[in-house]
N, C-alpha and C positions, 0 to 999 in steps of 0.2 A: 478575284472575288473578294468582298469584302464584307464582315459580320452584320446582317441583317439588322434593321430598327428594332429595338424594345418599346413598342407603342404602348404609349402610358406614362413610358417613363420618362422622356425627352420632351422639352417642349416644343408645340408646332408651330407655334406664331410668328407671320412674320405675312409681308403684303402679298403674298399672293394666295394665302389663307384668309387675311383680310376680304381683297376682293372677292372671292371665290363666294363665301358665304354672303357679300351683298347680290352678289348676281343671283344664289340662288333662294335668297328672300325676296329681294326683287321680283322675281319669275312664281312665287309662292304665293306672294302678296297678288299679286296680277292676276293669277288665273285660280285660285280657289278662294271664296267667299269667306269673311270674316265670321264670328260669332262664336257657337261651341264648336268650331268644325276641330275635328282630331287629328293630328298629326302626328305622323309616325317617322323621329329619325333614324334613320336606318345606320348603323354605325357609327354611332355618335361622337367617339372618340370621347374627349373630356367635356362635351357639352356646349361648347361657345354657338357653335351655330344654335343649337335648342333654346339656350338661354335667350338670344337673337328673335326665335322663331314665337316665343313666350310672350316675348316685351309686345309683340304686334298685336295679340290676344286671343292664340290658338291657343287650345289646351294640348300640349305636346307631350308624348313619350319617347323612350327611346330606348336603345340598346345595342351591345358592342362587345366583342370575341375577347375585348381584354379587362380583366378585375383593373386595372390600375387605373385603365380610361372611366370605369364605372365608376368608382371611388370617387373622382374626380367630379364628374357629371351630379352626382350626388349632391354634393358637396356647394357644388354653384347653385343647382336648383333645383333644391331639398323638396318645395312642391310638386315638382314632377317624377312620376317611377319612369327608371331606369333599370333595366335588368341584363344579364350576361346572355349572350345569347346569339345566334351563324344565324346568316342569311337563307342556307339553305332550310332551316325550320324555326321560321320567325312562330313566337310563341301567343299568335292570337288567332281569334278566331274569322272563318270567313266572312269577307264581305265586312268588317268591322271599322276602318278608318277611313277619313275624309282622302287622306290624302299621304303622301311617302314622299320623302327626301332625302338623300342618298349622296354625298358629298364625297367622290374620292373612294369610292369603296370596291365597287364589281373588278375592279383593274386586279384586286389581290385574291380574285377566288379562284379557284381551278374550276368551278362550276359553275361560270354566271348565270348562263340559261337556268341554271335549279333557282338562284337567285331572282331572278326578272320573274321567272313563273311564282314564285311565292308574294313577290310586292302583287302582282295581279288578284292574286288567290286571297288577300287580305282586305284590295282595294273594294271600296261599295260601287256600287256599277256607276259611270261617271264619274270618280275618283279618280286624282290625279299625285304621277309622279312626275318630281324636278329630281334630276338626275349629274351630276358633273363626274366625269373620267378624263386621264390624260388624253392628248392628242396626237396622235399621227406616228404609226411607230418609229419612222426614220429617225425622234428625236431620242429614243431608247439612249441612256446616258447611265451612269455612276448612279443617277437620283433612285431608279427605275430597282436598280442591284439593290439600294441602300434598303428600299423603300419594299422590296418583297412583290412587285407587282410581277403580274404574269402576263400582262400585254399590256399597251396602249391602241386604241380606238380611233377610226376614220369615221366619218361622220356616216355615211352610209351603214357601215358593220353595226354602229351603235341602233339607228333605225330599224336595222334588218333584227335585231336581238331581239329589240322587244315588240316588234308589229309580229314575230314571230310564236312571241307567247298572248297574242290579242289583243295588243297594245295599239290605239292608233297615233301619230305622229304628229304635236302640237309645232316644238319651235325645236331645230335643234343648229349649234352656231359656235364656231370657237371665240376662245375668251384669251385675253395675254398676252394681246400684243399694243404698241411697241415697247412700251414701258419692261413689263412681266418678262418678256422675252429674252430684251436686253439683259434682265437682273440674273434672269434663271440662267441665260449659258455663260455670260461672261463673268458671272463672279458667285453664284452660289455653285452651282457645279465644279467648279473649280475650286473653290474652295473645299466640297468635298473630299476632290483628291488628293488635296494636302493634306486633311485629317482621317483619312477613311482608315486609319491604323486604330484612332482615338474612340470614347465613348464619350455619350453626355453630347450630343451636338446640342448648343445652346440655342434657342429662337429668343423675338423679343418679347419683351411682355406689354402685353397689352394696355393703353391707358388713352384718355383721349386726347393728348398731345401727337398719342404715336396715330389716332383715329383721323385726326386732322391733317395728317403729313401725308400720309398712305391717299387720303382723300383727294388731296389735291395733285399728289405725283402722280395720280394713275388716273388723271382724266381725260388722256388721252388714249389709251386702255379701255373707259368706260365709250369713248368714241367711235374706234375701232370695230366695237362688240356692237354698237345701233346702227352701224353701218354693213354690219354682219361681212368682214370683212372674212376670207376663207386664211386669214391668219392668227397664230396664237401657241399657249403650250396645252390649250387645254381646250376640252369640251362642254358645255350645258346644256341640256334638253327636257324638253316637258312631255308628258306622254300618259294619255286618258285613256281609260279604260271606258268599252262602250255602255251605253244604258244599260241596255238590255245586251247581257254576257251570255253566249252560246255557250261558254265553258271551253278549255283548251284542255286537252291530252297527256297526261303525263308520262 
């Protein structure tokens, strides 16, 4: 066992945080219309994907379980509110935003299903969530320990989550491979277990030399994911809520 992440306090940059947030602006951009539409990120962390989701010309908010991550989010994009705040009682009202983006996040809840049923409960009818979670439990690894999550996702389990709270099922497809793959078990996981006594695991920082590198090394990654290839470390999925909502059960 190994001391869990202080999220907030570490930085998480590095390319498959890179790609991750293309894939799911990408998929953002695609399937919910441009203008005042509202987006809502769901955990924002320190804001890079918002900041992201901002520049395209959504009006975004967001929020997230840690003061240090909010601080941060802040700080980049002073225009937009962010506030503290669990997935299990997202602090807006029904039927209120365009749309929900959720990067990385339900893999560390003990409750996801409370969670899926709240993005719905918020959604306006036809309102859509883009969603990423790890992939496939067998890769369960040191990352998984570091990282506080409480499972990783097969592509079915994840459909089955949210058509279960009224969701219906746009795209759902792993992301990660060969590039992503290759990084994630042969030399970041590994490198974890050489430092996983240490704090401060360092990521890189962001710039567009490192935008441009990430861009072209992982274009075979960006390949793999239009071929919807059933390999990868990870998941993405889009998922509409109907026009007209029967209401689901709590």
């Amino acid at each position: 066992m190994i001391e869990q992440r202080k999220w907030g306090e570490s930085s998480s940059f590095g390319p498959r945080q890179w790609l991750r947030h293309q894939l799911l602006l990408d998929l953002l951009v695609r399937h919910v219309p441009k203008g005042d539409t509202r987006v809502l990120d769901a955990g924002c962390g320190e804001g890079r994907l918002a900041e992201l989701i901002a520049e395209k010309g959504f009006e975004v908010t967001g929020f997230d379980d840690s003061e240090a991550s909010i601080a941060q989010a802040r700080a980049r994009l002073p225009e937009a509110k962010f506030w503290v705040g669990t997935m299990d009682q997202i602090k807006l009202e029904d039927s209120s935003v365009d749309a929900v983006v959720s990067g990385e996040v339900l893999e560390h809840l003990d409750d996801d299903k409370a969670a899926v049923r709240e993005m719905f409960r918020i959604l306006k009818p036809g309102g859509t969530a883009v969603v990423s979670v790890p992939g496939s439990q067998r890769l369960w690894s040191i990352d998984d320990d570091w990282s506080g999550h409480k499972r990783r996702y097969a592509p079915g389990g994840l459909t089955s989550l949210f058509e279960a709270a009224g969701f219906s099922t746009v795209d759902c497809r792993y992301w990660g491979f060969p590039v992503i793959y290759t990084y994630y078990r042969l030399y970041y996981i590994q490198m974890l277990k050489k430092r996983a006594e240490q704090t401060g695991l360092a990521g890189l920082r962001p710039s567009s030399f490192v935008n441009s590198l990430f861009a072209l090394a992982l274009l075979p990654d960006r390949l793999s994911y239009l071929l919807r290839l059933p390999l990868g470390i990870g998941l993405v999925a889009v998922f509409r809520k109907p026009q007209a909502s029967p209401g689901v059960s709590r």
